[in-house]
TIFI-596591 format. One record per residue (C-alpha): residue number from 1; residue in three letters; z, y, x. Coordinates in steps of 0.02 Angstrom, whole numbers. Each point is the difference from the previous one (the first is absolute). Layout:
TIFI-596591
<rec lumnu="NUM" figu="ALA" zz="Z" yy="Y" xx="X"/>
...
//
This chain:
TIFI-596591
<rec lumnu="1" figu="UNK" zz="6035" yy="5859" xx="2982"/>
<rec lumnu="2" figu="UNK" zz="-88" yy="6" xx="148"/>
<rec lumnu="3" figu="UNK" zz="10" yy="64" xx="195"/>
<rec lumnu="4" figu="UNK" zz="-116" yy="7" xx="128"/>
<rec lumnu="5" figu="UNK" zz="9" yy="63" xx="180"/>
<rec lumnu="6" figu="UNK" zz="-85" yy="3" xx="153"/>
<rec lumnu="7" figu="UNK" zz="68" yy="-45" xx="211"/>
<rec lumnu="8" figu="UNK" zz="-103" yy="18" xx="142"/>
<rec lumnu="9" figu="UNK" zz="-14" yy="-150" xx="150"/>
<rec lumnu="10" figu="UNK" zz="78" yy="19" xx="170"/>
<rec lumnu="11" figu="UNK" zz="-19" yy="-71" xx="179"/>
<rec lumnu="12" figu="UNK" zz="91" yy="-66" xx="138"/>
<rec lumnu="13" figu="UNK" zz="98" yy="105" xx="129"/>
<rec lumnu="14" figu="UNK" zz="141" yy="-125" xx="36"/>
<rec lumnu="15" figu="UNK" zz="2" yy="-157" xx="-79"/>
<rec lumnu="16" figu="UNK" zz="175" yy="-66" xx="-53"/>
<rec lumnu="17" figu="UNK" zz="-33" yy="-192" xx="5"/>
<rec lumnu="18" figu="UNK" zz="95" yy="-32" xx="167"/>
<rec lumnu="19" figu="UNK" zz="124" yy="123" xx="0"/>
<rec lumnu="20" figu="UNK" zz="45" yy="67" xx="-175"/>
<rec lumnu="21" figu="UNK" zz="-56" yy="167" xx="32"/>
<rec lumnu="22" figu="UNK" zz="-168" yy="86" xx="-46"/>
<rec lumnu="23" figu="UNK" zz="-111" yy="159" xx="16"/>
<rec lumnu="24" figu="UNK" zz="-147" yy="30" xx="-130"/>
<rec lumnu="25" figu="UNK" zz="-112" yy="130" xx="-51"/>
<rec lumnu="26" figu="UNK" zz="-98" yy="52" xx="-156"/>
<rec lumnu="27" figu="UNK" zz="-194" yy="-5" xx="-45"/>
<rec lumnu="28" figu="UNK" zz="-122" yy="31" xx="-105"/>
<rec lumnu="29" figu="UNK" zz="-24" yy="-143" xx="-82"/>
<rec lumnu="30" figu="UNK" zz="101" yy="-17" xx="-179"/>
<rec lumnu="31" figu="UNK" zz="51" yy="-137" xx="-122"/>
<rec lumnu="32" figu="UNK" zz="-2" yy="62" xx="-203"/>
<rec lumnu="33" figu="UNK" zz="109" yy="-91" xx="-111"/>
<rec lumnu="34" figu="UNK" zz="15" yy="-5" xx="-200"/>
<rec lumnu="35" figu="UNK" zz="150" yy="-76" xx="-85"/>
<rec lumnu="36" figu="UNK" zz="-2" yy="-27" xx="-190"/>
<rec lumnu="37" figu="UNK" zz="159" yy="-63" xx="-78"/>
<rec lumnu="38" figu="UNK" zz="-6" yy="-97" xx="-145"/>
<rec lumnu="39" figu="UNK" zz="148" yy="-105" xx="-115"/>
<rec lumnu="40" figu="UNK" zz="-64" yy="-166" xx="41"/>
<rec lumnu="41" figu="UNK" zz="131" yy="-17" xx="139"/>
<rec lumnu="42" figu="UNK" zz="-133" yy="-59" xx="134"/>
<rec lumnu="43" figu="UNK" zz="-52" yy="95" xx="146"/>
<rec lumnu="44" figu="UNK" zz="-182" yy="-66" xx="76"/>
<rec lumnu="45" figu="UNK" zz="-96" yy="89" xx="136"/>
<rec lumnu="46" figu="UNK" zz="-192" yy="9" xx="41"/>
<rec lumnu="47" figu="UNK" zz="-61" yy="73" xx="175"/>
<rec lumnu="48" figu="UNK" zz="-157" yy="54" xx="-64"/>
<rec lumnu="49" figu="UNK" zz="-155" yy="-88" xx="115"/>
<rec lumnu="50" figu="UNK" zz="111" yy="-120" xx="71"/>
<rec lumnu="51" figu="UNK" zz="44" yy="-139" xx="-153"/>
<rec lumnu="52" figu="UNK" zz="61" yy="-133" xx="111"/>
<rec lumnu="53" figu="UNK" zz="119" yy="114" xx="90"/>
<rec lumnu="54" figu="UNK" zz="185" yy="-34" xx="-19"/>
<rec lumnu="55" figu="UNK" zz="75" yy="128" xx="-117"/>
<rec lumnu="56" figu="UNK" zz="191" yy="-38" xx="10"/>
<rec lumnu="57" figu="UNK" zz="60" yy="162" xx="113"/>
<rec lumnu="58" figu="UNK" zz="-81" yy="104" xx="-125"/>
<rec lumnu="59" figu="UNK" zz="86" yy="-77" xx="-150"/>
<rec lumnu="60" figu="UNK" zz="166" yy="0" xx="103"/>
<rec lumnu="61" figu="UNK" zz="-31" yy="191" xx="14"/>
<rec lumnu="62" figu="UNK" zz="-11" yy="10" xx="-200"/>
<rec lumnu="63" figu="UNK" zz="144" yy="-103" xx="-41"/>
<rec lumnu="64" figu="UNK" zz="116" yy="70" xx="127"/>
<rec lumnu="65" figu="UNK" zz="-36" yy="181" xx="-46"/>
<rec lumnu="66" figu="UNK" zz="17" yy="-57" xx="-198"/>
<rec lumnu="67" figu="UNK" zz="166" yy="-80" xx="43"/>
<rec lumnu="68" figu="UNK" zz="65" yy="157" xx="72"/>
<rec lumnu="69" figu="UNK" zz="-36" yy="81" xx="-162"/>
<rec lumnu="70" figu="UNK" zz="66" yy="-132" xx="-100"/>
<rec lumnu="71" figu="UNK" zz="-137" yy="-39" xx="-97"/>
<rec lumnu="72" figu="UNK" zz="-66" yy="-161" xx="-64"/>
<rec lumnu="73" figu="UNK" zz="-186" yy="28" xx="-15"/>
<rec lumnu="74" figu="UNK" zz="-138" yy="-79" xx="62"/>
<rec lumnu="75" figu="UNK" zz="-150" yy="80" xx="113"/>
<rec lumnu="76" figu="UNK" zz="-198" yy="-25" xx="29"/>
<rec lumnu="77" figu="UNK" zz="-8" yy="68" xx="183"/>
<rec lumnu="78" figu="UNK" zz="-181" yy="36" xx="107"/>
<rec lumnu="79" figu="UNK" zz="-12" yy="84" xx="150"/>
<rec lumnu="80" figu="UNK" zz="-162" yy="53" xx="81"/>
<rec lumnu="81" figu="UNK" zz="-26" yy="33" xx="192"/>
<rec lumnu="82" figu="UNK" zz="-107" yy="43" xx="138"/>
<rec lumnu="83" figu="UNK" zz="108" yy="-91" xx="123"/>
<rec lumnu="84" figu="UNK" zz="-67" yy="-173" xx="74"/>
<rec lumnu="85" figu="UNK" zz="136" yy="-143" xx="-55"/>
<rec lumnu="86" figu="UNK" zz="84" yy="-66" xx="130"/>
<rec lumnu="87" figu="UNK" zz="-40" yy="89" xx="139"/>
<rec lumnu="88" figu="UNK" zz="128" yy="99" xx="72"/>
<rec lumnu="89" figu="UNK" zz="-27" yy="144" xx="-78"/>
<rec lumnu="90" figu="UNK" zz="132" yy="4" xx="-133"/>
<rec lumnu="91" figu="UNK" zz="-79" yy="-58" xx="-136"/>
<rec lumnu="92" figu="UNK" zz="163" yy="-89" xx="-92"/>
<rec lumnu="93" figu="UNK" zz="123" yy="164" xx="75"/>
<rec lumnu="94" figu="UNK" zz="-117" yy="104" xx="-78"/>
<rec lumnu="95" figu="UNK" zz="-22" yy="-106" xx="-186"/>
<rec lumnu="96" figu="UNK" zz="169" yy="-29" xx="3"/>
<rec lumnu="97" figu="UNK" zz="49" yy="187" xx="1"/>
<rec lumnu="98" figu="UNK" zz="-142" yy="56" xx="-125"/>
<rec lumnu="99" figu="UNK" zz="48" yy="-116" xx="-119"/>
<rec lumnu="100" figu="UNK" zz="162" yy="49" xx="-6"/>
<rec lumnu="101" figu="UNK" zz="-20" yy="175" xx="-4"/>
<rec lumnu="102" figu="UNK" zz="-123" yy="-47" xx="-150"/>
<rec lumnu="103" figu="UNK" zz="133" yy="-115" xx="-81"/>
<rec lumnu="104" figu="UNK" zz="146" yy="165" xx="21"/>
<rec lumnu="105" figu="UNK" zz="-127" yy="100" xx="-87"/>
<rec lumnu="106" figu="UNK" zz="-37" yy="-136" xx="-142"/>
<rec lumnu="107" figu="UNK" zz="189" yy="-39" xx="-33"/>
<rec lumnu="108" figu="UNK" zz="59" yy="177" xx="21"/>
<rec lumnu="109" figu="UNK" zz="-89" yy="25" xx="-169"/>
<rec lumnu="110" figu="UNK" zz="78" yy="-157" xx="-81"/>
<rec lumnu="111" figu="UNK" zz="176" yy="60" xx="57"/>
<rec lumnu="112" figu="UNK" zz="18" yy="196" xx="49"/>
<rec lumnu="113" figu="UNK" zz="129" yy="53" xx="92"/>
<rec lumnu="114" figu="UNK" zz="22" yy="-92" xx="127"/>
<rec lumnu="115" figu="UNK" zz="-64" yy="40" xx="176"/>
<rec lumnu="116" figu="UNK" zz="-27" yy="-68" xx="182"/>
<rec lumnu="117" figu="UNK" zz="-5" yy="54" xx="164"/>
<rec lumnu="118" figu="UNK" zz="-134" yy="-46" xx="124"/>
<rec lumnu="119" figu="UNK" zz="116" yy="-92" xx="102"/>
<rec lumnu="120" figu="UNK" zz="31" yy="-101" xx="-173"/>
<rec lumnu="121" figu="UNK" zz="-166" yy="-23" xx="-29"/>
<rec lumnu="122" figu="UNK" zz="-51" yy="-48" xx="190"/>
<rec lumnu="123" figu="UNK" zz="144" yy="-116" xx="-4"/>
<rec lumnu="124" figu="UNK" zz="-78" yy="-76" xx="-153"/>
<rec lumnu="125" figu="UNK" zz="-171" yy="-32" xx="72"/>
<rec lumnu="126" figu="UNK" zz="86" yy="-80" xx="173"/>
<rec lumnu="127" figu="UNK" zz="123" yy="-111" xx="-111"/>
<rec lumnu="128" figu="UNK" zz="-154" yy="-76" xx="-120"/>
<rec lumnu="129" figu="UNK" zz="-102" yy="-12" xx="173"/>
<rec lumnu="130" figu="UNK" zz="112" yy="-97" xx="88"/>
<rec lumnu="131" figu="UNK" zz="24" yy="-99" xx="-161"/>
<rec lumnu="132" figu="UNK" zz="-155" yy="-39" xx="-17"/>
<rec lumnu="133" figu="UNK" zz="-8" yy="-51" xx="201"/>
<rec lumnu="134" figu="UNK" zz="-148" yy="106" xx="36"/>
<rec lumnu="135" figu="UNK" zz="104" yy="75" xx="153"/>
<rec lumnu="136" figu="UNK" zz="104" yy="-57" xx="133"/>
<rec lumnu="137" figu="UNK" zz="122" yy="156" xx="38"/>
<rec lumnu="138" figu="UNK" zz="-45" yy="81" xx="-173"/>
<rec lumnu="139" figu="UNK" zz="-122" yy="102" xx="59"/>
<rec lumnu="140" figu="UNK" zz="117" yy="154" xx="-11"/>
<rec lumnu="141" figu="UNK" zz="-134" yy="105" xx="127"/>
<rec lumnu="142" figu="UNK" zz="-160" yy="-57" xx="-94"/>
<rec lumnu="143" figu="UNK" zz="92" yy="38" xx="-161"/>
<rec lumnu="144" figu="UNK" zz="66" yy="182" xx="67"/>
<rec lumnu="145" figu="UNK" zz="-163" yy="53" xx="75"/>
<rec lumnu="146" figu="UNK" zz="-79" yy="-56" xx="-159"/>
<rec lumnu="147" figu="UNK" zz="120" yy="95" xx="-128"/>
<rec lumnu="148" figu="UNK" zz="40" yy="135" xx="124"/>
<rec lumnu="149" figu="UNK" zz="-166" yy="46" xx="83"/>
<rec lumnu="150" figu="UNK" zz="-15" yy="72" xx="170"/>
<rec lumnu="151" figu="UNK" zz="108" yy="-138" xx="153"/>
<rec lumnu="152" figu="UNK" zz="151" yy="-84" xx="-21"/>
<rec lumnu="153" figu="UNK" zz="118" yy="-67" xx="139"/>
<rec lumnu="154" figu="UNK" zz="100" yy="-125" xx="-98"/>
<rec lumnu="155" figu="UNK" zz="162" yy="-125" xx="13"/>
<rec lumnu="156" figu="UNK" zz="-71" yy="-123" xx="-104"/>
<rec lumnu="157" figu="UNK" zz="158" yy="-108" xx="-15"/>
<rec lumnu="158" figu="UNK" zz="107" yy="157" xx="-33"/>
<rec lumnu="159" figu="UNK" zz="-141" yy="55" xx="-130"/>
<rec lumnu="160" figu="UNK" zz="21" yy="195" xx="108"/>
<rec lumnu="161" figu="UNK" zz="-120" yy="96" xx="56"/>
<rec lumnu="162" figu="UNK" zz="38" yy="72" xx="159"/>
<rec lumnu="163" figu="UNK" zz="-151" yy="128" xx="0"/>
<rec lumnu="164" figu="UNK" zz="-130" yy="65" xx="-98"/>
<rec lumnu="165" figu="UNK" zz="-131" yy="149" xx="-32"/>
<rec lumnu="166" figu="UNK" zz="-164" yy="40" xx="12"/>
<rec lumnu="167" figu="UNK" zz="-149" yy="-102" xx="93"/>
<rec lumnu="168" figu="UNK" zz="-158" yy="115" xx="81"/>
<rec lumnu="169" figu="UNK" zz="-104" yy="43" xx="-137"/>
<rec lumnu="170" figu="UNK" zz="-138" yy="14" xx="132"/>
<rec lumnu="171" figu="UNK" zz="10" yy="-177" xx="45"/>
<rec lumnu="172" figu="UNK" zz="-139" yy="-121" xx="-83"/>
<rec lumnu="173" figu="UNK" zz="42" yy="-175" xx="-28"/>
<rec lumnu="174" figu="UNK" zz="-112" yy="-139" xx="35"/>
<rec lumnu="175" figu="UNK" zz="35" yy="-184" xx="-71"/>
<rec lumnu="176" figu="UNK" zz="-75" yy="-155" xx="62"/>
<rec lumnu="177" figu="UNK" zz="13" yy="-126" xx="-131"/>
<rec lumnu="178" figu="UNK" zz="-46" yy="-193" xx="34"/>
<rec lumnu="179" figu="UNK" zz="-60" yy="-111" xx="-131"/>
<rec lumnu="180" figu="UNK" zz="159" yy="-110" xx="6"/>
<rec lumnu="181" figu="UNK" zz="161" yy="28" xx="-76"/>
<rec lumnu="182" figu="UNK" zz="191" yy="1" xx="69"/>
<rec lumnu="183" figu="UNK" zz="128" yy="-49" xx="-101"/>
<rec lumnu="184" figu="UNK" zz="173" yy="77" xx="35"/>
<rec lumnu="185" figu="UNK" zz="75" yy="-184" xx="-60"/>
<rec lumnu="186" figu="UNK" zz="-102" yy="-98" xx="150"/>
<rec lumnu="187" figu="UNK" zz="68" yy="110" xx="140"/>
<rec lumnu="188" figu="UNK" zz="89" yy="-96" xx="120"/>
<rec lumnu="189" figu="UNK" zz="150" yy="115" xx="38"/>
<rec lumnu="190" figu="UNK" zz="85" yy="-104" xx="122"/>
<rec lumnu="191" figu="UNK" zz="-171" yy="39" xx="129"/>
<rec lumnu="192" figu="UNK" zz="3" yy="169" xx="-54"/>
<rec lumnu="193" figu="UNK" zz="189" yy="27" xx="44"/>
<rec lumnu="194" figu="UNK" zz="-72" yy="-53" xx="178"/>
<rec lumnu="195" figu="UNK" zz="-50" yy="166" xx="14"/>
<rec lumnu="196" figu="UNK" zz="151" yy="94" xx="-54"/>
<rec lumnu="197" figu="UNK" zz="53" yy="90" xx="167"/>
<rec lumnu="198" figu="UNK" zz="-191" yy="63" xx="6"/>
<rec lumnu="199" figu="UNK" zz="-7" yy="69" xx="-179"/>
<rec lumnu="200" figu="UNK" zz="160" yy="71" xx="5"/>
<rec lumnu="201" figu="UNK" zz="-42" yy="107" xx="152"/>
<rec lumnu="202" figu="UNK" zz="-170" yy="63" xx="-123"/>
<rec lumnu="203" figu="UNK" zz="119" yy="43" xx="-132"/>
<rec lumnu="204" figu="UNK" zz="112" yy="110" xx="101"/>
<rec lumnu="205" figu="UNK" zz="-158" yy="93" xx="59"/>
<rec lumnu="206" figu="UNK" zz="-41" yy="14" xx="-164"/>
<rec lumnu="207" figu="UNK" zz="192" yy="56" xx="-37"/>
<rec lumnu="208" figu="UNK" zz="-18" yy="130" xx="142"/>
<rec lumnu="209" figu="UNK" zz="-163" yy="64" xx="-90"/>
<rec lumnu="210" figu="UNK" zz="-140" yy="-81" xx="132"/>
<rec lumnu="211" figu="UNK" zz="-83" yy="-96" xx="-173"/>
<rec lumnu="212" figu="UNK" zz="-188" yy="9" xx="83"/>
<rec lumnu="213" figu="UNK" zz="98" yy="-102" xx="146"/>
<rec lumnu="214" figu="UNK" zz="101" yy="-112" xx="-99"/>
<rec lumnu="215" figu="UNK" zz="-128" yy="-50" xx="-116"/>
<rec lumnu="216" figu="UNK" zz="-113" yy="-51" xx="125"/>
<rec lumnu="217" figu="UNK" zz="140" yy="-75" xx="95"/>
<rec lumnu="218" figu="UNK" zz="34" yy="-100" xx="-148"/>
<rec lumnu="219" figu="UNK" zz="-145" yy="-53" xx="-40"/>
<rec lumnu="220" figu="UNK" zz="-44" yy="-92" xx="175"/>
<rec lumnu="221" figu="UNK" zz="175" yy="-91" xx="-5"/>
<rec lumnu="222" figu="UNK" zz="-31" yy="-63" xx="-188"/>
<rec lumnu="223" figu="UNK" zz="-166" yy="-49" xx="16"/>
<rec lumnu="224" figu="UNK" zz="30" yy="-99" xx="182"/>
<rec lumnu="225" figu="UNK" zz="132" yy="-101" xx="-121"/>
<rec lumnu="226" figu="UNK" zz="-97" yy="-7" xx="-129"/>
<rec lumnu="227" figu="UNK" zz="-174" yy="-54" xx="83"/>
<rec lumnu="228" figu="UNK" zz="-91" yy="144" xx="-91"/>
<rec lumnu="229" figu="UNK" zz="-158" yy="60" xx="99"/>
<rec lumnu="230" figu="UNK" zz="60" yy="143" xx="142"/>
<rec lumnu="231" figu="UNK" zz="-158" yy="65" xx="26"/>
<rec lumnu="232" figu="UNK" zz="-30" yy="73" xx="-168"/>
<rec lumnu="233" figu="UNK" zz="145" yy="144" xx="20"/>
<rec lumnu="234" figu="UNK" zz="-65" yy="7" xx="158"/>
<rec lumnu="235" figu="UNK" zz="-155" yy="57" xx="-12"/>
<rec lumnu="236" figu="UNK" zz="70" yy="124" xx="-155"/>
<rec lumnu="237" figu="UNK" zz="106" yy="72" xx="188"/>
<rec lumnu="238" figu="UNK" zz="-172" yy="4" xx="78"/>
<rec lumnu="239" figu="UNK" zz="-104" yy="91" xx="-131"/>
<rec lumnu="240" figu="UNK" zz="141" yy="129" xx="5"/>
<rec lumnu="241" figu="UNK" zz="136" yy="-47" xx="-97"/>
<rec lumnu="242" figu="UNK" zz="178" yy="59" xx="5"/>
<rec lumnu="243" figu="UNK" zz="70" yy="-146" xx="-46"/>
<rec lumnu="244" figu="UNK" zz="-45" yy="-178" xx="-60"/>
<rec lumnu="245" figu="UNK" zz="79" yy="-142" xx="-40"/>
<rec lumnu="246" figu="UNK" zz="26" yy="-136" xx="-118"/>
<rec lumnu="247" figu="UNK" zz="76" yy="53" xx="-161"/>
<rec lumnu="248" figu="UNK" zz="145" yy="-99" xx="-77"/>
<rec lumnu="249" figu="UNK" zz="-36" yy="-187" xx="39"/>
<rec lumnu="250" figu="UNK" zz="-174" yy="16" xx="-8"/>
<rec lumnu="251" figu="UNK" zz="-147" yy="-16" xx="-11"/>
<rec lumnu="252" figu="UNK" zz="-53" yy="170" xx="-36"/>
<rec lumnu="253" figu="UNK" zz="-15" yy="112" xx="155"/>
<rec lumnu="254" figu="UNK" zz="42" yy="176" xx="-9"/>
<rec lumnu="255" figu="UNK" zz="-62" yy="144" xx="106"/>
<rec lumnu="256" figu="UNK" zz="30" yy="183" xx="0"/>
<rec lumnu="257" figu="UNK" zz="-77" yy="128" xx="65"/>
<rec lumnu="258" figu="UNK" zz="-41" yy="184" xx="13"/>
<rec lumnu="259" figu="UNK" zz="-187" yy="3" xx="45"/>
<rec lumnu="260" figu="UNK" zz="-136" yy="-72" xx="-83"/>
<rec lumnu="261" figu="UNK" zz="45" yy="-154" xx="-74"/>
<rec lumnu="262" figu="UNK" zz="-197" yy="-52" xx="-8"/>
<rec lumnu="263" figu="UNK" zz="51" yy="-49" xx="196"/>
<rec lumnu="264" figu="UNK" zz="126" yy="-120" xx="-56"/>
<rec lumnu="265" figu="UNK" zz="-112" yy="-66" xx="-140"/>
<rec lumnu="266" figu="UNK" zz="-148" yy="-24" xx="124"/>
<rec lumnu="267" figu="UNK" zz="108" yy="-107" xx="131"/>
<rec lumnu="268" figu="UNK" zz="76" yy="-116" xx="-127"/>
<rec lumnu="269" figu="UNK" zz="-175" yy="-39" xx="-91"/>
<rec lumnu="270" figu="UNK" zz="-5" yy="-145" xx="135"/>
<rec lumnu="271" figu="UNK" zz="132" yy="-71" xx="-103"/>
<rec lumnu="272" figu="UNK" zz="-24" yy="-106" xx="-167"/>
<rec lumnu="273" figu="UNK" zz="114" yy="94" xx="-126"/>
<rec lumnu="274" figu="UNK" zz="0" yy="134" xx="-119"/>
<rec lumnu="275" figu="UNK" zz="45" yy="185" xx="64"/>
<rec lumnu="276" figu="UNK" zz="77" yy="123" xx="-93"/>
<rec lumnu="277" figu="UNK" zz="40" yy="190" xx="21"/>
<rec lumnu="278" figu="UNK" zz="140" yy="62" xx="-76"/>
<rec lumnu="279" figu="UNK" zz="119" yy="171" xx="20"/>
<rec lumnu="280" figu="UNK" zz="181" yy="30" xx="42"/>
<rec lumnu="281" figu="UNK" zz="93" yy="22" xx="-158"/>
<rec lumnu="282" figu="UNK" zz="174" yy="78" xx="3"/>
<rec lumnu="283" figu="UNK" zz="20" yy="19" xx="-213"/>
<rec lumnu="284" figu="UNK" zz="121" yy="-108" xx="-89"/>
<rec lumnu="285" figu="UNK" zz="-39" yy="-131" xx="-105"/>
<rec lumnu="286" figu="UNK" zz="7" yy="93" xx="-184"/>
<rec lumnu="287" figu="UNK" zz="-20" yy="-37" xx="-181"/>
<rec lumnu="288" figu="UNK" zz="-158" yy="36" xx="-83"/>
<rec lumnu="289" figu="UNK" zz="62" yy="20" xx="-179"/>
//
């Protein structure tokens, strides 16, 4: 019995650190994951290209979604994805719902019958990531967005999302993507709630619809408390950019635009990092087979 499905990344609007509310939007960028369940009553993960990489949120994801259908099998679980660990851009929201979606698929042919919604199943990916303390706030936006496609406006502590629909298929995204790594886990939320007047004001522009605005807007404020480099989103505003700003806590900058992106590429080459292009996605998160 087995169940694999695919979710796509997502980026920073609004983040919800200091204030418990959120705004995300979709990209191109995707996550595949394969469960395989088995009878030896053990569930083990591998994020293929990454071996030393911690794989408990994407067991939790397995179990949880096995307990729900009341069965007592175990699971070999690998996920493959093109988004950079630890960055900012979603990379645990986005494993978290694929493998679920894959382990639905797997245990829906072990028991038939029964059947979840996709609040059930988002609910299930924000429960095993908070679990597994790979998010502050639960990542409700990130994990919307990602499932979803298209933006989000989220209450992350009320798990509702206030808004949704579709982003600017015109728009090109731009990532900038440093060579070191953020770990949800490390952030120091007491310096981010600092901020909390600031970033609420971005997410009620985003709220009101402004997102170029408020992710821009939030962007400056988190990356002033963070200490991330202000110049780099920046120079994505100078090379003709809609909106920039740091996505999530960082350290992946993300840029959008609706002119050539080769302008933003050219102006952050000064940088050292790796720089991706990417698309808006607004498709769900589905199940391959």
């Amino acid at each position: 019995m087995e169940g694999t499905a695919c979710a796509y990344g997502a980026a920073t609007i609004s983040n919800a650190i200091a204030t418990g509310k959120g705004a995300a939007f979709g990209i191109s960028l995707k996550t595949t994951a394969t469960v395989r369940l088995n009878r030896t009553g053990i569930i083990s993960g591998m994020i293929q290209g990454f071996p030393g990489e911690d794989t408990r949120l994407i067991e939790l994801c397995a179990e949880k979604v096995l307990d729900r259908f009341g069965l007592s099998l175990g699971a070999q679980i690998e996920t493959v994805s093109g988004i950079p660990i630890a960055s900012g851009l979603k990379s645990s929201s986005t494993a978290a719902n694929a493998v679920v979606l894959a382990a639905y698929a797997a245990a829906g042919k072990a028991r038939k019958g029964l059947r979840l919604t996709d609040k059930q199943l988002l609910d299930i990916a924000v429960d095993a990531a908070l679990e597994a303390k790979v998010t502050v706030t639960g990542a409700y936006d990130d994990a919307a967005a990602s499932f979803y496609g298209g933006y989000v406006v989220t209450d992350n502590d009320k798990r509702k999302i206030i808004k949704k629909g579709p982003m600017d298929k015109r728009l090109k995204v731009v990532l900038y993507v440093p060579k070191e790594r953020a770990y949800t886990a490390k952030v120091d939320v007491d310096r981010l709630k600092l901020v909390s007047g600031p970033a609420l004001l971005a997410w009620k522009e985003a709220s009101c619809g402004d997102r170029y605005t408020a992710l821009t807007a939030n962007g400056l404020i988190y990356s002033a408390a963070l200490g991330c480099d202000t110049r780099i989103p920046l120079a994505a505003l100078e090379a003709g950019a809609v909106a920039a700003g740091i996505s999530g806590k960082g350290p992946a900058v993300a840029a959008l635009t609706k002119d050539d992106p080769g302008k933003i590429i050219s102006a952050w080459k000064k940088f050292p990092g790796r720089i991706i292009r990417a698309d808006i996605n607004n498709n769900k998160a589905i199940i391959l087979e």
